[in-house]
GUKOLDREN-881978 format. One record per residue (C-alpha): residue in one letter; chain; y, z, x. Coordinates in steps of 0.02 Angstrom, whole numbers, plus 50000, padded with zeros to 5 digits. Last residue first. Layout:
<rs>
+----+----+-------+-------+-------+
| aa | ch |    c2 |    c3 |    c1 |
+----+----+-------+-------+-------+
|  A |  A |     Y |     Z |     X |
...
+----+----+-------+-------+-------+
</rs>
This chain:
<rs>
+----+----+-------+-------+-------+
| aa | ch |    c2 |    c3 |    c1 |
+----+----+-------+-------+-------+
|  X |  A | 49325 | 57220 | 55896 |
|  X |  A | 49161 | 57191 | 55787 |
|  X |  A | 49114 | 57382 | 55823 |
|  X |  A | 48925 | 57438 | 55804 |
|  X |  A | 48754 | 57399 | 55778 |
|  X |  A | 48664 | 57283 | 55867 |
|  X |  A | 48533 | 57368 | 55955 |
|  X |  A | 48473 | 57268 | 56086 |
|  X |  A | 48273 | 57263 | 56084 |
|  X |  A | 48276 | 57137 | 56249 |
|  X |  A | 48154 | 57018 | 56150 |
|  X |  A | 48281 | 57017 | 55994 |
|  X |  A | 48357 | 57150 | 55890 |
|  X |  A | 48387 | 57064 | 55759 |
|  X |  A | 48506 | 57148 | 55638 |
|  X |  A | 48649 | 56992 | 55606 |
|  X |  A | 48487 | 56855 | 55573 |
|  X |  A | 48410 | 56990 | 55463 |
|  X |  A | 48567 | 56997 | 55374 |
|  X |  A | 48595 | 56797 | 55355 |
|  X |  A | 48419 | 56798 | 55298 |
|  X |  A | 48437 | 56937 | 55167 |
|  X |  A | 48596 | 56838 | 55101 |
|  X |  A | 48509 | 56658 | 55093 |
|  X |  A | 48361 | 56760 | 54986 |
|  X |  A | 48200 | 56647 | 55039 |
|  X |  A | 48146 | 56772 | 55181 |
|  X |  A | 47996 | 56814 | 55284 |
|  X |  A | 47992 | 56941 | 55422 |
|  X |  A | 47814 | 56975 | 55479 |
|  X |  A | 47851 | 57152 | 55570 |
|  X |  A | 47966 | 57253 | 55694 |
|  X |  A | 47902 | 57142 | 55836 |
|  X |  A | 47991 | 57001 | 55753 |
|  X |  A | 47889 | 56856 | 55684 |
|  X |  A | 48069 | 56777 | 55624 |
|  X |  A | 48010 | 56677 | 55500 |
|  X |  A | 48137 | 56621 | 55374 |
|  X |  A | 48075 | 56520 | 55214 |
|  X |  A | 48163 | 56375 | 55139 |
|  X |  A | 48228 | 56275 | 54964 |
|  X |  A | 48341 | 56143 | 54998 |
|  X |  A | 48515 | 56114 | 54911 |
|  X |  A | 48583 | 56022 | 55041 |
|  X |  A | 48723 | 56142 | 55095 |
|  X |  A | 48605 | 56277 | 55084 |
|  X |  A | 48469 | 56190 | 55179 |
|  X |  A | 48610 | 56145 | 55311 |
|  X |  A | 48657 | 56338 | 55309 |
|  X |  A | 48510 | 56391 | 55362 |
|  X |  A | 48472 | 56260 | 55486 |
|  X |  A | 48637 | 56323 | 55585 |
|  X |  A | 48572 | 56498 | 55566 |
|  X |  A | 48425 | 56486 | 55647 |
|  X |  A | 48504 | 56371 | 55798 |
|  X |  A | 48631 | 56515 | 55809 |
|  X |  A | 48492 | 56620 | 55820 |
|  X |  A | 48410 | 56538 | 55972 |
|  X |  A | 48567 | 56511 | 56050 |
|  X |  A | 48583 | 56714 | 56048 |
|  X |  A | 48406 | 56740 | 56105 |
|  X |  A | 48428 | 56632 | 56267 |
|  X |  A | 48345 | 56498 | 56335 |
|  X |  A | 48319 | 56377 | 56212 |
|  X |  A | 48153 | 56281 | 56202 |
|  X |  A | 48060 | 56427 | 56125 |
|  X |  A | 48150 | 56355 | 55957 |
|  X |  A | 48016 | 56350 | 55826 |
|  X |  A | 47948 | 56496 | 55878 |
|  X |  A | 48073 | 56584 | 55780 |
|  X |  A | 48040 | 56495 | 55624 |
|  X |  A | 48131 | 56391 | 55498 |
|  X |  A | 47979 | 56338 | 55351 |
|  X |  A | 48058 | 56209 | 55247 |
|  X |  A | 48015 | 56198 | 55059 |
|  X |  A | 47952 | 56039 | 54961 |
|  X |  A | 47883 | 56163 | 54822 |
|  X |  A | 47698 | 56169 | 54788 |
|  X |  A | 47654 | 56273 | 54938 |
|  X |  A | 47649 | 56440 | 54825 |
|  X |  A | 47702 | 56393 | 54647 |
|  X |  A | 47849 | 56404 | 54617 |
|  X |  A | 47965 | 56549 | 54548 |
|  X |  A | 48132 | 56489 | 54429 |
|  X |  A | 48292 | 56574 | 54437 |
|  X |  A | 48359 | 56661 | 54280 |
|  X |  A | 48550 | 56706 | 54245 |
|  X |  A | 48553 | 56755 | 54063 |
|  X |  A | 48668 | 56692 | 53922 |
|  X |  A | 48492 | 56665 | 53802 |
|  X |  A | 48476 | 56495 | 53746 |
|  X |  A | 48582 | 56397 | 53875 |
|  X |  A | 48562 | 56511 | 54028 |
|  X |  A | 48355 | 56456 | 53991 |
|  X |  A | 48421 | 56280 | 53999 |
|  X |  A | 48515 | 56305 | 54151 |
|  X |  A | 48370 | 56347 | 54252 |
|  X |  A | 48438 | 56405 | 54414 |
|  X |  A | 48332 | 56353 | 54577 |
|  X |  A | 48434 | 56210 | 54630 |
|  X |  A | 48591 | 56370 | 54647 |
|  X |  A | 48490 | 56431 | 54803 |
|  X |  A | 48470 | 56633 | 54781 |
|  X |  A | 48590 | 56731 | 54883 |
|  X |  A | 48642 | 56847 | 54753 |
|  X |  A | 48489 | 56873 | 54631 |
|  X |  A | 48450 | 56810 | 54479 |
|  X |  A | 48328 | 56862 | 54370 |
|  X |  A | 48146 | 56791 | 54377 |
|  X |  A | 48055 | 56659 | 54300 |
|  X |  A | 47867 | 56592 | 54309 |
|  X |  A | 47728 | 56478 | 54374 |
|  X |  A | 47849 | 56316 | 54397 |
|  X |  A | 47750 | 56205 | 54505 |
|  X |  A | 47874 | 56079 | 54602 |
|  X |  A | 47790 | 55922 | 54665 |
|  X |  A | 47706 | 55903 | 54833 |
|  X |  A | 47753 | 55910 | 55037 |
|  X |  A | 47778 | 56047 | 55122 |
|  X |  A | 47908 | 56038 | 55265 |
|  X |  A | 47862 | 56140 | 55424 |
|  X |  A | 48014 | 56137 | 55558 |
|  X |  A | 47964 | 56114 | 55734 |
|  X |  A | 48119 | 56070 | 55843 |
|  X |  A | 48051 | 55895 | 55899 |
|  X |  A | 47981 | 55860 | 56028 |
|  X |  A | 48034 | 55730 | 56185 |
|  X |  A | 48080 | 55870 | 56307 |
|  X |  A | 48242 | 55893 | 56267 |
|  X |  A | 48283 | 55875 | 56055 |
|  X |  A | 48236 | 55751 | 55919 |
|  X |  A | 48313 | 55788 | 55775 |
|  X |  A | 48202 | 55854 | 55638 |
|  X |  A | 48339 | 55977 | 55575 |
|  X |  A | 48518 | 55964 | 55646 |
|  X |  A | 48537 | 56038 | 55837 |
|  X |  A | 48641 | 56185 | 55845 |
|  X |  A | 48785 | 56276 | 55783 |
|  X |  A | 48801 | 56415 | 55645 |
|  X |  A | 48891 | 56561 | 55712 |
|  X |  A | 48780 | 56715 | 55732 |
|  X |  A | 48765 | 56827 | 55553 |
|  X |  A | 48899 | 56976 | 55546 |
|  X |  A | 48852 | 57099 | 55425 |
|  X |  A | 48927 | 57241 | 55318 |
|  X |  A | 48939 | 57416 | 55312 |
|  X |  A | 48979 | 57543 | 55178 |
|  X |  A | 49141 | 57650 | 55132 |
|  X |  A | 49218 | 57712 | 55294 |
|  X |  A | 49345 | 57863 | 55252 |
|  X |  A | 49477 | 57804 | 55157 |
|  X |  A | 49654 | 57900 | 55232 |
|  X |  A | 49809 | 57902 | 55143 |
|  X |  A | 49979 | 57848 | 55195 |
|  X |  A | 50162 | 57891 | 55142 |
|  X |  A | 50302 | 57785 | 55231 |
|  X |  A | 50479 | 57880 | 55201 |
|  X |  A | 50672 | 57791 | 55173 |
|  X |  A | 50600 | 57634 | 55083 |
|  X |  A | 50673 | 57672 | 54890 |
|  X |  A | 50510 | 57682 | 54778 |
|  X |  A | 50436 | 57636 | 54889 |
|  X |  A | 50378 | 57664 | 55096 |
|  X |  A | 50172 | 57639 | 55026 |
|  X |  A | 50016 | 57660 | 55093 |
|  X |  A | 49820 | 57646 | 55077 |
|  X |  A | 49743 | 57679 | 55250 |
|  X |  A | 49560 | 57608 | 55278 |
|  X |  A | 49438 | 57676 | 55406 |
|  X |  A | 49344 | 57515 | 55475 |
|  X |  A | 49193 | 57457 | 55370 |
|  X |  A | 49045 | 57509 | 55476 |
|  X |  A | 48966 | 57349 | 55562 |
|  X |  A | 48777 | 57263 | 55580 |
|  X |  A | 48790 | 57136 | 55696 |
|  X |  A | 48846 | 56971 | 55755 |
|  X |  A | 49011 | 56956 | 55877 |
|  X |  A | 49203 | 56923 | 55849 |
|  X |  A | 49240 | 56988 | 55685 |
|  X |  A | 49418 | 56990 | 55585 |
|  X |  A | 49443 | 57073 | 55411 |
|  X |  A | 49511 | 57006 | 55287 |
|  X |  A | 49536 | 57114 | 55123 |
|  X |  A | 49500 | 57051 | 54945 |
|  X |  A | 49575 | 57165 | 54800 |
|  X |  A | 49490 | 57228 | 54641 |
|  X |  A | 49631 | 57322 | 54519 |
|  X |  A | 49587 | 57476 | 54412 |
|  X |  A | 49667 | 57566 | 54285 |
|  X |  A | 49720 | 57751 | 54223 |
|  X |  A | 49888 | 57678 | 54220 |
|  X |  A | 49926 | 57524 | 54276 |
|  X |  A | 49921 | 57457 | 54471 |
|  X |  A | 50061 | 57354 | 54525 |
|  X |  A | 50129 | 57264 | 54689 |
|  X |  A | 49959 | 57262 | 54773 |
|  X |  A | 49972 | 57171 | 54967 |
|  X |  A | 49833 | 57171 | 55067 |
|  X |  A | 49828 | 57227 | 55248 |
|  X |  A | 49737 | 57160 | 55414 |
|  X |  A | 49821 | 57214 | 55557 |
|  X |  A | 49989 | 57337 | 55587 |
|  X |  A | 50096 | 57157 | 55657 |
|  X |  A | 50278 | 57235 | 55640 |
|  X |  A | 50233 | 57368 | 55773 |
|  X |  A | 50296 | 57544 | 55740 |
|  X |  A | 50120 | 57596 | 55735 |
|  X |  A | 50044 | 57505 | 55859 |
|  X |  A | 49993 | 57641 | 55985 |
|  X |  A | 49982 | 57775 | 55847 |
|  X |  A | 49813 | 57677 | 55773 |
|  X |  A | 49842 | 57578 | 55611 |
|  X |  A | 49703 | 57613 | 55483 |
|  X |  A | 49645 | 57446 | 55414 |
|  X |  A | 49732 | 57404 | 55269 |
|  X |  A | 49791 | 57431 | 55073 |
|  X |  A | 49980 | 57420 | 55038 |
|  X |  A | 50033 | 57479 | 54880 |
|  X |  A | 50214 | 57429 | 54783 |
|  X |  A | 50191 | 57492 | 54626 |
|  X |  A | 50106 | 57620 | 54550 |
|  X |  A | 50077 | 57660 | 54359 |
|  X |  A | 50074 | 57840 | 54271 |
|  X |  A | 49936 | 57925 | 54191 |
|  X |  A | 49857 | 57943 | 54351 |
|  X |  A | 49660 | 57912 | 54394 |
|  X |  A | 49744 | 57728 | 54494 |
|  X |  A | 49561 | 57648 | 54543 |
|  X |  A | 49567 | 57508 | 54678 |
|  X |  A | 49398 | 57409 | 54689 |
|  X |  A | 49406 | 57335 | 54865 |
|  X |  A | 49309 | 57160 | 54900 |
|  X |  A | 49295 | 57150 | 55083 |
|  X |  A | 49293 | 56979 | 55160 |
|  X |  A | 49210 | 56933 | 55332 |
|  X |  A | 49338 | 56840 | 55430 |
|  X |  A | 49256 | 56710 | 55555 |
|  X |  A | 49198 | 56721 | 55720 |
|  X |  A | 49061 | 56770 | 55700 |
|  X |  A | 48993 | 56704 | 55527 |
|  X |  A | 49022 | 56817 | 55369 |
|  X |  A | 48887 | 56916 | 55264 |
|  X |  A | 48961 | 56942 | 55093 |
|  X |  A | 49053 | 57093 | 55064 |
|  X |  A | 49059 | 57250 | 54948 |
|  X |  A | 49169 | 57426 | 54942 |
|  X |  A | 49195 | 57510 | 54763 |
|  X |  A | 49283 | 57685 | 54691 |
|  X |  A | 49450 | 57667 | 54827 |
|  X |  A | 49557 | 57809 | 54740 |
|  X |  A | 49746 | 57799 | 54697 |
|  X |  A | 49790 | 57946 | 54608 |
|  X |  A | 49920 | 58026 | 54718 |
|  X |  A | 50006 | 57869 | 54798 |
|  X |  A | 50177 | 57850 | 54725 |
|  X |  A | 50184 | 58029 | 54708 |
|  X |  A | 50215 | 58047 | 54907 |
|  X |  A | 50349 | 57907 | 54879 |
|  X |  A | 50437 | 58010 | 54730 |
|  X |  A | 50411 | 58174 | 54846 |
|  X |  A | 50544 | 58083 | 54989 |
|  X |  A | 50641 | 58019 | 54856 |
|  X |  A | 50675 | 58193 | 54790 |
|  X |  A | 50694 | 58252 | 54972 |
|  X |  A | 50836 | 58113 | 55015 |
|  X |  A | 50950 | 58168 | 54832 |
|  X |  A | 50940 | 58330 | 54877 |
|  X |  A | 51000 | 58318 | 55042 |
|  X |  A | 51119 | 58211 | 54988 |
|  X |  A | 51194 | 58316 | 54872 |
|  X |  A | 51212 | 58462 | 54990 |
|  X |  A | 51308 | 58342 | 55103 |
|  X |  A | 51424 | 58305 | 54961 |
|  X |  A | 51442 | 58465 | 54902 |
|  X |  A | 51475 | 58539 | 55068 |
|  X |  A | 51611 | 58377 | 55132 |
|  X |  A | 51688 | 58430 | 54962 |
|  X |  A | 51710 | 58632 | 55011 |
|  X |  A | 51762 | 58550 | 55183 |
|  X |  A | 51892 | 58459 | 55162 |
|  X |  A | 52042 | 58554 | 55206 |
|  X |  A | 51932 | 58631 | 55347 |
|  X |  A | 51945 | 58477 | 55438 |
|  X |  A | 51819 | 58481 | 55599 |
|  X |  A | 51700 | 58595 | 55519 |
|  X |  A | 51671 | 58494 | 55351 |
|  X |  A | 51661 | 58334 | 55468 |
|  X |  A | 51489 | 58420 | 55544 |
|  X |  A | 51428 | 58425 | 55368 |
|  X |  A | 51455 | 58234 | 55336 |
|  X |  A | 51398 | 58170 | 55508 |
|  X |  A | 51240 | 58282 | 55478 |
|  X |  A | 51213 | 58204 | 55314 |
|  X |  A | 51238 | 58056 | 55396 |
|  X |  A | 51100 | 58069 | 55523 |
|  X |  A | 50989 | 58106 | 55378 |
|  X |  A | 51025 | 57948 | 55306 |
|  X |  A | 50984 | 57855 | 55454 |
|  X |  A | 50805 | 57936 | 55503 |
|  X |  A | 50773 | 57910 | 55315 |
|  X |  A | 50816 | 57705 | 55350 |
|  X |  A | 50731 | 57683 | 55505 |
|  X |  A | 50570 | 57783 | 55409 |
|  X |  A | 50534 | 57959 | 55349 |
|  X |  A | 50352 | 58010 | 55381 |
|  X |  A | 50226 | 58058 | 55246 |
|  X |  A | 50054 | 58113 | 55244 |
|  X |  A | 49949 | 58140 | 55074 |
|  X |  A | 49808 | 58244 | 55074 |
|  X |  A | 49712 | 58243 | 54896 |
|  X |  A | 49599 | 58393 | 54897 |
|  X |  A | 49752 | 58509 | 54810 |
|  X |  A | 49729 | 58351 | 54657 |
|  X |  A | 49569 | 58405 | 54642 |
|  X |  A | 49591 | 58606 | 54623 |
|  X |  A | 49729 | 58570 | 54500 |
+----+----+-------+-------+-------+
</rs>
């Protein structure tokens, strides 16, 4: 009992509720005009009234239960949507239908059609759980809190709109939008943006589980074959025809931001082609050095650059 008094609930009646309970004052207000009709115009109105706070506490039970237990994302380019995936947990015995799960809507915009990013969940069984994707806009790299999160619902019968509030569950990351020049083309100033390929044959010295992030080239299938696990195969140091992306590598841009962008543009051409590759970004804050595509997407989001900018913060 103690756990479900933790649960806060809010409710508000809607255009419909506000509608109803004008006519239940229309109907009680008739009872005075024509006192022949007013013991019915009483039963009726008292009716009503029941009938509109029984609906009201079937939409505040609609949501009691409904937990978020599990927040993750992939890093997403700016500019682009990053992609929450929301585990929904229902701890009643009973199912609910009709669930919308968004960002928190601020007063301002409330009554506004267009509330932001929400997801859809029409049913969610008993005592069961339901993983949902939600959108969420970004404009700038960085390191972000996931936005308060309202889970609501105006069923069974649309007169109130019940919300809950989801505190920020986790963070996730913004890398810079990938644009640049394409690797070993020519650039200004007759060089070439320096990337390091080693050259050789492919020493396997070992296997290791797999890890999100890790380049699909590097799976060995056979090993998934015999035993149904996900292994990744370790080379030899300098064996493997790898490409070495480093900061340095692009002192001919200006600005930090370009610079990154560059970064990340090479990044995802290795992934695209399959190509194995280390990240160097010889920050201040030590020897950064990456072959995980999802660590190197992050570190790309967190640096801090030769101005030290902290970017941490709100994508809006």
């Amino acid at each position: 009992m103690a756990e479900r008094d933790r649960e806060r609930i809010y409710l508000i009646p809607r255009w419909a509720g506000l509608v109803l309970g004008t006519a239940v004052l229309a109907v009680f207000a008739l009872g005075y005009v024509s006192p022949a009709t007013r013991g019915l115009t009483q039963v009726l109105g008292i009716t009503l009234m029941v009938a509109s706070v029984v609906v009201l506490i079937q939409s505040n039970e609609n949501l009691r239960g409904i937990d978020i237990v599990g927040c993750r994302s992939l890093p997403a380019s700016a500019g682009e949507d990053v992609v929450l995936e929301l585990t929904l947990r229902n701890r009643s015995r009973s199912e609910r239908v009709g669930i919308w799960v968004g960002e928190g809507i601020s007063w301002r915009r409330f009554w506004k059609s267009n509330r932001g990013p929400r997801v859809w969940v029409p049913l969610i069984a008993a005592e069961g759980t339901r993983i949902i994707r939600l959108p969420i806009p970004t404009s700038k790299r960085g390191r972000f809190p996931v936005p308060t999160l309202w889970i609501s619902s105006v069923l069974p019968y649309g007169l109130g709109f019940a919300w809950k509030v989801v505190a920020s569950c986790g963070t996730y990351f913004v890398y810079p939008c990938p644009r640049g020049a394409p690797l070993n083309d020519e650039v200004a100033g007759g060089r070439f943006f320096g990337v390091k390929v080693s050259q050789g044959n492919a020493d396997v010295t070992g296997h290791r589980n797999f890890e999100p992030g890790d380049l699909l080239s590097r799976m060995d299938w056979r090993v998934y074959a015999r035993t149904g696990k996900l292994m990744v195969r370790t080379l030899e140091e300098g064996g493997s025809d790898e490409v070495a992306l480093r900061w340095r590598d692009t002192d001919s841009l200006a600005d930090d931001e370009p610079r990154l962008e560059q970064l990340s543009f090479w990044i995802s051409e290795c992934v695209r082609e399959s190509r194995g590759f280390t990240l160097d970004l010889g920050s201040s804050d030590g020897h950064l050095h990456h072959r995980n595509v999802v660590a190197c997407y992050e570190a790309l989001a967190v640096f801090r650059g030769s101005k030290g900018e902290d970017f941490n913060g709100d994508s809006k």
